[in-house]
PyMOL Python script that loads the backbone (N, CA, C, O; Angstrom):
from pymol import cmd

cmd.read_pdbstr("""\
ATOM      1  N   UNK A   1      62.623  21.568  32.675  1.00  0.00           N
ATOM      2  CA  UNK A   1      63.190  20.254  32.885  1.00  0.00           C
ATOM      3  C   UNK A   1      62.218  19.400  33.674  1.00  0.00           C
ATOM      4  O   UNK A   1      61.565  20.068  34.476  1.00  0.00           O
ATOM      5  N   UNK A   2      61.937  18.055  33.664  1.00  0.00           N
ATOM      6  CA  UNK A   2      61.254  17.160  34.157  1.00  0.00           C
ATOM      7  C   UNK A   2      62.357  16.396  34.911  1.00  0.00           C
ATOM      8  O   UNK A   2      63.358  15.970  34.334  1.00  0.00           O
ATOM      9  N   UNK A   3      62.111  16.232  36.325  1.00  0.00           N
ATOM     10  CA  UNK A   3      62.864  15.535  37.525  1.00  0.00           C
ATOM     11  C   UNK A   3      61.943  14.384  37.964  1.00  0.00           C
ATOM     12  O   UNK A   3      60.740  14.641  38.014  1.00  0.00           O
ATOM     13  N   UNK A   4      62.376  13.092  38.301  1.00  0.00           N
ATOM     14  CA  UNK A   4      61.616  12.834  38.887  1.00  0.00           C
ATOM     15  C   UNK A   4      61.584  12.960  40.667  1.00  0.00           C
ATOM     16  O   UNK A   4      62.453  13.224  41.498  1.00  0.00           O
ATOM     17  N   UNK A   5      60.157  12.635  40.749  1.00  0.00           N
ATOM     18  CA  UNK A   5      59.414  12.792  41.905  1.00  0.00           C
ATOM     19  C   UNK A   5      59.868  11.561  42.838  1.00  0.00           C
ATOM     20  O   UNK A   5      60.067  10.491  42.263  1.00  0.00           O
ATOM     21  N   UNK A   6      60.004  11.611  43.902  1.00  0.00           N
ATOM     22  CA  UNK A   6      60.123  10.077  44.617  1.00  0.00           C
ATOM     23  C   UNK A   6      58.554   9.756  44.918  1.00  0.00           C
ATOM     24  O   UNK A   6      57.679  10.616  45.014  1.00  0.00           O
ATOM     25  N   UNK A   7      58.361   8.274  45.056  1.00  0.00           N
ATOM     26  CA  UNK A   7      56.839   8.034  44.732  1.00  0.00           C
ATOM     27  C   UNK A   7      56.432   8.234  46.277  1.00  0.00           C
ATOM     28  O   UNK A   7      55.919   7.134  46.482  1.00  0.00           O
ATOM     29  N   UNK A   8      56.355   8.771  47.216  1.00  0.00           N
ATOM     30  CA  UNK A   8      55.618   9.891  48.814  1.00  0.00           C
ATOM     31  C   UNK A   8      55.490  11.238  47.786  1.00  0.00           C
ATOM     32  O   UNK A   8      54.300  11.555  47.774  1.00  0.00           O
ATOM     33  N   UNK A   9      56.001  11.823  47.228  1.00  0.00           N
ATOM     34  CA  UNK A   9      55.511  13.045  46.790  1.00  0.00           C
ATOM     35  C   UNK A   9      56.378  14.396  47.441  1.00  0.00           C
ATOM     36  O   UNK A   9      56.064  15.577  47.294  1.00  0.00           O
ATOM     37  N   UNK A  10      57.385  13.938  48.089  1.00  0.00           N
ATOM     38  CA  UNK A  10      58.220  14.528  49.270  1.00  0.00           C
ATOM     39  C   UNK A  10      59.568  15.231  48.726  1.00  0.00           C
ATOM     40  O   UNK A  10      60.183  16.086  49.363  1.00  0.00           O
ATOM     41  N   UNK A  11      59.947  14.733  47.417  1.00  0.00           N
ATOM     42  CA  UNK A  11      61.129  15.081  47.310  1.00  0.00           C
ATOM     43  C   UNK A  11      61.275  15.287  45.674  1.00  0.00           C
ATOM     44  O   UNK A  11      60.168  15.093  45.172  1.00  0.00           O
ATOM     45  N   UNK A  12      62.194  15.590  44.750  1.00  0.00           N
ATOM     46  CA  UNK A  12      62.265  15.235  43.280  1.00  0.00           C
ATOM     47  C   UNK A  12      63.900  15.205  43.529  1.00  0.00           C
ATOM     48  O   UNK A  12      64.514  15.408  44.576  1.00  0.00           O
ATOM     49  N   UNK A  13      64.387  14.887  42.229  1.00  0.00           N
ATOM     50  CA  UNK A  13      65.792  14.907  42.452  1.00  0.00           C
ATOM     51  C   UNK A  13      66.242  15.102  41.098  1.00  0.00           C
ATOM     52  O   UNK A  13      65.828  14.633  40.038  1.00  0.00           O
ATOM     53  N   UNK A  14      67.522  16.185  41.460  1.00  0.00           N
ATOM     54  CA  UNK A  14      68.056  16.748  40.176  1.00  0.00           C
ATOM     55  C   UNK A  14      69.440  16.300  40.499  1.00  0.00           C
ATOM     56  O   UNK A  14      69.835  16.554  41.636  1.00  0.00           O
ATOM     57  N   UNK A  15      70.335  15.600  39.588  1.00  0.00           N
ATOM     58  CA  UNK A  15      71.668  15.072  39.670  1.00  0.00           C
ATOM     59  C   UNK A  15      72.146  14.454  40.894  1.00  0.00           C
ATOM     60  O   UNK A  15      73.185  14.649  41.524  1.00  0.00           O
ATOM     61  N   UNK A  16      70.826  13.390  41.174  1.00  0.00           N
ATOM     62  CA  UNK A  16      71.327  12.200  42.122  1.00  0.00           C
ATOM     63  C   UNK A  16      71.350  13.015  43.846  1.00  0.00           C
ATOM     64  O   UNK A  16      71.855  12.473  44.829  1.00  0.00           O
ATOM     65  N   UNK A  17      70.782  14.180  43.853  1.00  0.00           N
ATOM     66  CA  UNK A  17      70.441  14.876  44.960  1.00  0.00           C
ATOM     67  C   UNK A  17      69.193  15.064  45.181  1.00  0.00           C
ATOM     68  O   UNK A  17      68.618  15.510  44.188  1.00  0.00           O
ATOM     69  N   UNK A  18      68.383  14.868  46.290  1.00  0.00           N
ATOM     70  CA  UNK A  18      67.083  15.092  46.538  1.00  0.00           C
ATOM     71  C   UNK A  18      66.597  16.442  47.078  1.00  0.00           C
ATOM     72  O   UNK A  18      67.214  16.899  48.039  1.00  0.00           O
ATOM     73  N   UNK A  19      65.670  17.064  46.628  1.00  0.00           N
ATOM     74  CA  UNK A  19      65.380  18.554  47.212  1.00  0.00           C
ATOM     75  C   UNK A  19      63.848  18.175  47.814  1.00  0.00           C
ATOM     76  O   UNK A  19      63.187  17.215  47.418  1.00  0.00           O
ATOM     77  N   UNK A  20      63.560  18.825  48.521  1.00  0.00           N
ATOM     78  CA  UNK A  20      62.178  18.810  48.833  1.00  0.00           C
ATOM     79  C   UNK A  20      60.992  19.816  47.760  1.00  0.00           C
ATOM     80  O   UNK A  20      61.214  21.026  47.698  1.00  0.00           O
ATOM     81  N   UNK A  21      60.213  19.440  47.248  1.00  0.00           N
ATOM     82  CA  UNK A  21      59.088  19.489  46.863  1.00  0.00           C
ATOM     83  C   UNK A  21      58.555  21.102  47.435  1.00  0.00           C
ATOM     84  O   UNK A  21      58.855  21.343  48.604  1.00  0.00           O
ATOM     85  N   UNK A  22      57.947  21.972  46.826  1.00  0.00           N
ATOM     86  CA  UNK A  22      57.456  22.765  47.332  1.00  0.00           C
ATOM     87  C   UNK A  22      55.924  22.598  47.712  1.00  0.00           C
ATOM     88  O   UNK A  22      55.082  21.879  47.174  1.00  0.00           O
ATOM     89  N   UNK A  23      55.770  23.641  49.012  1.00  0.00           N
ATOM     90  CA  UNK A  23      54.625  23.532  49.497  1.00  0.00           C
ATOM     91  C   UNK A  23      54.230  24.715  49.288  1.00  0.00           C
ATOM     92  O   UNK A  23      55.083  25.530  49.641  1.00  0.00           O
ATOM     93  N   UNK A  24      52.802  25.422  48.635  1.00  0.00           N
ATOM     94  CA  UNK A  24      52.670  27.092  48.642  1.00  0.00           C
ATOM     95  C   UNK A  24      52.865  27.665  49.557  1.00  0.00           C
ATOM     96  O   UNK A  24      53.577  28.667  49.611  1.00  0.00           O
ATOM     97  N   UNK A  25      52.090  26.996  50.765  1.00  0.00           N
ATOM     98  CA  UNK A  25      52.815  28.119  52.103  1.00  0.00           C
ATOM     99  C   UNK A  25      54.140  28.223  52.300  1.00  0.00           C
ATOM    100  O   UNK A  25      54.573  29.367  52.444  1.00  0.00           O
ATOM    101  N   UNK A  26      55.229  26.930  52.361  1.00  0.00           N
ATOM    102  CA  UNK A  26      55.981  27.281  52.910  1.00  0.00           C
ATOM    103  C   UNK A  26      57.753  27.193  51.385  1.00  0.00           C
ATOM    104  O   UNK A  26      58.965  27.252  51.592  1.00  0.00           O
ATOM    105  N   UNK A  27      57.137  27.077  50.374  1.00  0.00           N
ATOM    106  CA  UNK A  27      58.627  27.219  50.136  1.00  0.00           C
ATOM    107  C   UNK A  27      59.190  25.864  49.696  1.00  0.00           C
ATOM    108  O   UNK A  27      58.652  24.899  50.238  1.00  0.00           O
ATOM    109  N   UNK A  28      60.407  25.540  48.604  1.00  0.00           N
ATOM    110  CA  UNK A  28      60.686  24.137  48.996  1.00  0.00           C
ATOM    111  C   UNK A  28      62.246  24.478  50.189  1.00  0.00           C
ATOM    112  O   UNK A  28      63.048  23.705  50.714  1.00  0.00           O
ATOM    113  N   UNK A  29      62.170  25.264  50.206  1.00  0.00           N
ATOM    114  CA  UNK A  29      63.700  25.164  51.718  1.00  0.00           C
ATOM    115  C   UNK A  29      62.901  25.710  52.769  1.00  0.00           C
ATOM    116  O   UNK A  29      63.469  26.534  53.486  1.00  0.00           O
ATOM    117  N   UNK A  30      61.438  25.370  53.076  1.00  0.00           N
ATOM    118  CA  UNK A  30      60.975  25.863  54.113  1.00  0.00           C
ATOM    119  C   UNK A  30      61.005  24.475  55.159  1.00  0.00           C
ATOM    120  O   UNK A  30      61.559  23.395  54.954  1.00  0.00           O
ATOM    121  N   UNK A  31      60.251  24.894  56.274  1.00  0.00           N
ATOM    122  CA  UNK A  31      60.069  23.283  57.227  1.00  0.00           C
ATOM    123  C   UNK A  31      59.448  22.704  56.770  1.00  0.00           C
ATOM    124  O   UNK A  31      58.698  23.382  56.067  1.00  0.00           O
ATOM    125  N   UNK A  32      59.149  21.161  56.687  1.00  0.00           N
ATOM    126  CA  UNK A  32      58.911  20.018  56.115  1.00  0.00           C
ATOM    127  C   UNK A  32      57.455  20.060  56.808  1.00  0.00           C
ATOM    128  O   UNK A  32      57.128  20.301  57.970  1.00  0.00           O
ATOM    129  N   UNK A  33      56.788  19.772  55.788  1.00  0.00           N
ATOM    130  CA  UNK A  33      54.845  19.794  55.380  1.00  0.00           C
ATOM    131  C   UNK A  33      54.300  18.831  55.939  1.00  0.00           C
ATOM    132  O   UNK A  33      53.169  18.927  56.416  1.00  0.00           O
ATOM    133  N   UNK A  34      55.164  17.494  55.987  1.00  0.00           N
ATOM    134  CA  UNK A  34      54.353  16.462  56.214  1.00  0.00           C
ATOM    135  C   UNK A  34      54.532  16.221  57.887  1.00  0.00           C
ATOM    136  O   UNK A  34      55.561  16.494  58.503  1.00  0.00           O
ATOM    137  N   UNK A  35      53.689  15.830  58.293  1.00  0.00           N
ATOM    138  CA  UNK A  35      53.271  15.579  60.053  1.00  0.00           C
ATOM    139  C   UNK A  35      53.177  14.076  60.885  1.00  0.00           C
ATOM    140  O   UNK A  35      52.772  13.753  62.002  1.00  0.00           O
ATOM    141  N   UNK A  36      53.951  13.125  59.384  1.00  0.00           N
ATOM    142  CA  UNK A  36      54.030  11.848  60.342  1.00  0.00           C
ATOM    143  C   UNK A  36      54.847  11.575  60.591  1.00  0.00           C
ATOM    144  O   UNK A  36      55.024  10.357  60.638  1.00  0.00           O
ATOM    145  N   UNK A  37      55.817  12.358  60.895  1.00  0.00           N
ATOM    146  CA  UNK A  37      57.005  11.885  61.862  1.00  0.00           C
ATOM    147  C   UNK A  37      58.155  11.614  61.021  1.00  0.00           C
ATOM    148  O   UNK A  37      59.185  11.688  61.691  1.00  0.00           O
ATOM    149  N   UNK A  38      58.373  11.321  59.775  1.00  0.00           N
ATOM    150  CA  UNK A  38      59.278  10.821  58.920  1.00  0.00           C
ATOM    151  C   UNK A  38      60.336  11.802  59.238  1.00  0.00           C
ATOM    152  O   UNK A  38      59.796  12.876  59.503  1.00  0.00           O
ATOM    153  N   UNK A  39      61.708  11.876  59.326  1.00  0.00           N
ATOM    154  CA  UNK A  39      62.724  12.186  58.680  1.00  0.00           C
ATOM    155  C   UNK A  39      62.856  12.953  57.374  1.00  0.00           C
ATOM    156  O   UNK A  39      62.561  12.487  56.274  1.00  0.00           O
ATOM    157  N   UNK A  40      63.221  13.895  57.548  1.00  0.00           N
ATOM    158  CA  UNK A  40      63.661  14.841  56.464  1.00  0.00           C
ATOM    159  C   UNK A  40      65.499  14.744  55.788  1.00  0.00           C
ATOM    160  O   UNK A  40      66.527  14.987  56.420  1.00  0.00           O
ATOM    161  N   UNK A  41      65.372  14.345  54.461  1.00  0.00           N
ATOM    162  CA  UNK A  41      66.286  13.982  53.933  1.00  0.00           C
ATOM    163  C   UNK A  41      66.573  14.825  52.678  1.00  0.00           C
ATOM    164  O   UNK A  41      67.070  14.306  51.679  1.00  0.00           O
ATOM    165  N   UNK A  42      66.224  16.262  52.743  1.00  0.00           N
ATOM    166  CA  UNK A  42      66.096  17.014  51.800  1.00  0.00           C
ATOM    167  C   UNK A  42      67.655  17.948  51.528  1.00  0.00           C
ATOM    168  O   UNK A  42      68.029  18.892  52.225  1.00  0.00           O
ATOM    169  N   UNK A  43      68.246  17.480  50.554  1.00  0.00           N
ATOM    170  CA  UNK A  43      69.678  17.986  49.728  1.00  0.00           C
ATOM    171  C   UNK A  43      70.491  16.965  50.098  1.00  0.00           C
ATOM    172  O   UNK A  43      71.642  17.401  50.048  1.00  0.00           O
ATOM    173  N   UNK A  44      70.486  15.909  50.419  1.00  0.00           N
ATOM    174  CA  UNK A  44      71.009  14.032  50.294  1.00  0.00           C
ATOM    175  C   UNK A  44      70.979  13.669  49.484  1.00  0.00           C
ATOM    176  O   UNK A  44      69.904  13.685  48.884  1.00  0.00           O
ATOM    177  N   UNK A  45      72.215  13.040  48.843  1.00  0.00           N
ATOM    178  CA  UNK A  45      71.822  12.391  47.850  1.00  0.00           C
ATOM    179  C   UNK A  45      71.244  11.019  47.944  1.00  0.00           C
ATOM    180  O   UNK A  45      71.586  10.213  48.809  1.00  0.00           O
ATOM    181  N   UNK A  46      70.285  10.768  46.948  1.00  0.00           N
ATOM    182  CA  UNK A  46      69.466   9.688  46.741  1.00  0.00           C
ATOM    183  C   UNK A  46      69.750   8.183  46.827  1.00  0.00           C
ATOM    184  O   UNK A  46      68.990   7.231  47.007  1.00  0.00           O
ATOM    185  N   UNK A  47      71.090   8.258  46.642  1.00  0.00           N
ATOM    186  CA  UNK A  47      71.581   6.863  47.088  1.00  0.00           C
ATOM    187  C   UNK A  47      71.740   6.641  48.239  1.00  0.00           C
ATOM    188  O   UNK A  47      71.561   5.552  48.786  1.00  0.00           O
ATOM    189  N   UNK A  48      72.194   7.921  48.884  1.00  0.00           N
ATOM    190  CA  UNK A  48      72.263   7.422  50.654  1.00  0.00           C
ATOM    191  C   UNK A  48      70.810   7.708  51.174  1.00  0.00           C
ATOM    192  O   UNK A  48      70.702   8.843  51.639  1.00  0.00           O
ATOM    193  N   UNK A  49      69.819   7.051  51.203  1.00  0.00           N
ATOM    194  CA  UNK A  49      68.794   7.613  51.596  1.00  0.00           C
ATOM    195  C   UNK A  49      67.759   6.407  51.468  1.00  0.00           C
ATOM    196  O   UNK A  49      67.896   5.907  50.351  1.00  0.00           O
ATOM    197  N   UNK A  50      66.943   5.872  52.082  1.00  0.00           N
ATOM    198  CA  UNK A  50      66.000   5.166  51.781  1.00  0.00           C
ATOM    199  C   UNK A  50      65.033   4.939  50.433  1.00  0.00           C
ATOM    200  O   UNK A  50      64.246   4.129  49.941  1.00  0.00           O
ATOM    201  N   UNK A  51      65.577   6.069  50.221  1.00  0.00           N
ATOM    202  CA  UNK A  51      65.149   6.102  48.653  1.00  0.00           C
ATOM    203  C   UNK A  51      65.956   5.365  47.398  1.00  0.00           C
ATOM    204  O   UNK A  51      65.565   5.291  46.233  1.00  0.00           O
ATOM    205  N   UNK A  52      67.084   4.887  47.910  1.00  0.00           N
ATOM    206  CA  UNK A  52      68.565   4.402  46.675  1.00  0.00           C
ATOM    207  C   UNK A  52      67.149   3.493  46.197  1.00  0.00           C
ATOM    208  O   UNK A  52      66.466   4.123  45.389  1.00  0.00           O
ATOM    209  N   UNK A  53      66.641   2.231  46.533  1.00  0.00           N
ATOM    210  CA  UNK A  53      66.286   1.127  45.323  1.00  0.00           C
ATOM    211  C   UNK A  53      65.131   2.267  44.523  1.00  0.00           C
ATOM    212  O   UNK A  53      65.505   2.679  43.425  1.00  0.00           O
ATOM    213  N   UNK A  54      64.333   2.560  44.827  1.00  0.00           N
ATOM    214  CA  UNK A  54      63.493   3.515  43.701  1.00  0.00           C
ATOM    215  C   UNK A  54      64.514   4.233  42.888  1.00  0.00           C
ATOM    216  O   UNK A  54      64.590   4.126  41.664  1.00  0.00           O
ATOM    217  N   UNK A  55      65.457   5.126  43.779  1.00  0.00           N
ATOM    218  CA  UNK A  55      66.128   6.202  42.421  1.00  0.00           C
ATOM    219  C   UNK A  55      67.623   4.525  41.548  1.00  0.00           C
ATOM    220  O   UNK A  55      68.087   4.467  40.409  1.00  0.00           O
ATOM    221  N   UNK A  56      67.772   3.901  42.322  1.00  0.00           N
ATOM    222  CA  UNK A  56      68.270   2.850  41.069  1.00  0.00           C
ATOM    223  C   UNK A  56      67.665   2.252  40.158  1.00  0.00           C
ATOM    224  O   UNK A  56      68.242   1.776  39.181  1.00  0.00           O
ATOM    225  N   UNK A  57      66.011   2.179  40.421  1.00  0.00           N
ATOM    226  CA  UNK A  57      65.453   1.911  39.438  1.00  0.00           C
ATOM    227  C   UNK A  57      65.390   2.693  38.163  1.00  0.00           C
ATOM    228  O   UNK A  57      65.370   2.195  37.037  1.00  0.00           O
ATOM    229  N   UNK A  58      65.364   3.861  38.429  1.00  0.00           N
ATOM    230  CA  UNK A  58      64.800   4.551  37.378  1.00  0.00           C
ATOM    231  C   UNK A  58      65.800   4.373  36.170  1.00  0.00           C
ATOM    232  O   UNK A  58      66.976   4.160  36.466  1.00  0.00           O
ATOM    233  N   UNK A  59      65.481   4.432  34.965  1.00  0.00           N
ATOM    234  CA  UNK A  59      66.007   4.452  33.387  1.00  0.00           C
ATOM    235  C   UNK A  59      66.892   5.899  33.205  1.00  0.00           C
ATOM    236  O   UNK A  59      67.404   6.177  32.120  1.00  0.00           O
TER     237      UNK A  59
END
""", "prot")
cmd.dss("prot")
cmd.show_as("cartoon", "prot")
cmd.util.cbc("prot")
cmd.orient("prot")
C-alpha cells in the first residue's frame, strides 16, 4: 500500500491517523529521531494536528 508521507518526512498516515516514519535504529514506535524540539504527534489523527491543511489537501 502507498500512504502518504507528511511533507517533514516525520510521519505517513493510514486512515486519517498519523504514525511515525521508521528510523533503522530505532523502530517506527521507537523515540522520535528528530532533535529540533518539535512535538511528537505520532497515532493523532491528522486533522487534529498541525498537519489538517496538508492532509485536507490531499485528493
Amino acid at each position: 500500500m502507498n500512504h502518504p508521507t507528511t511533507p517533514d518526512g516525520r510521519y505517513f498516515v493510514v486512515s486519517g491517523r498519523r504514525w511515525r516514519t521508521s528510523n533503522p535504529a530505532l523502530g517506527e514506535r521507537g523515540p522520535v529521531w528528530w532533535t529540533d524540539g518539535a512535538p511528537d504527534f505520532n497515532r493523532r489523527m491528522a486533522a487534529n494536528t498541525p498537519y489538517a491543511a496538508w492532509y485536507a489537501g490531499l485528493s
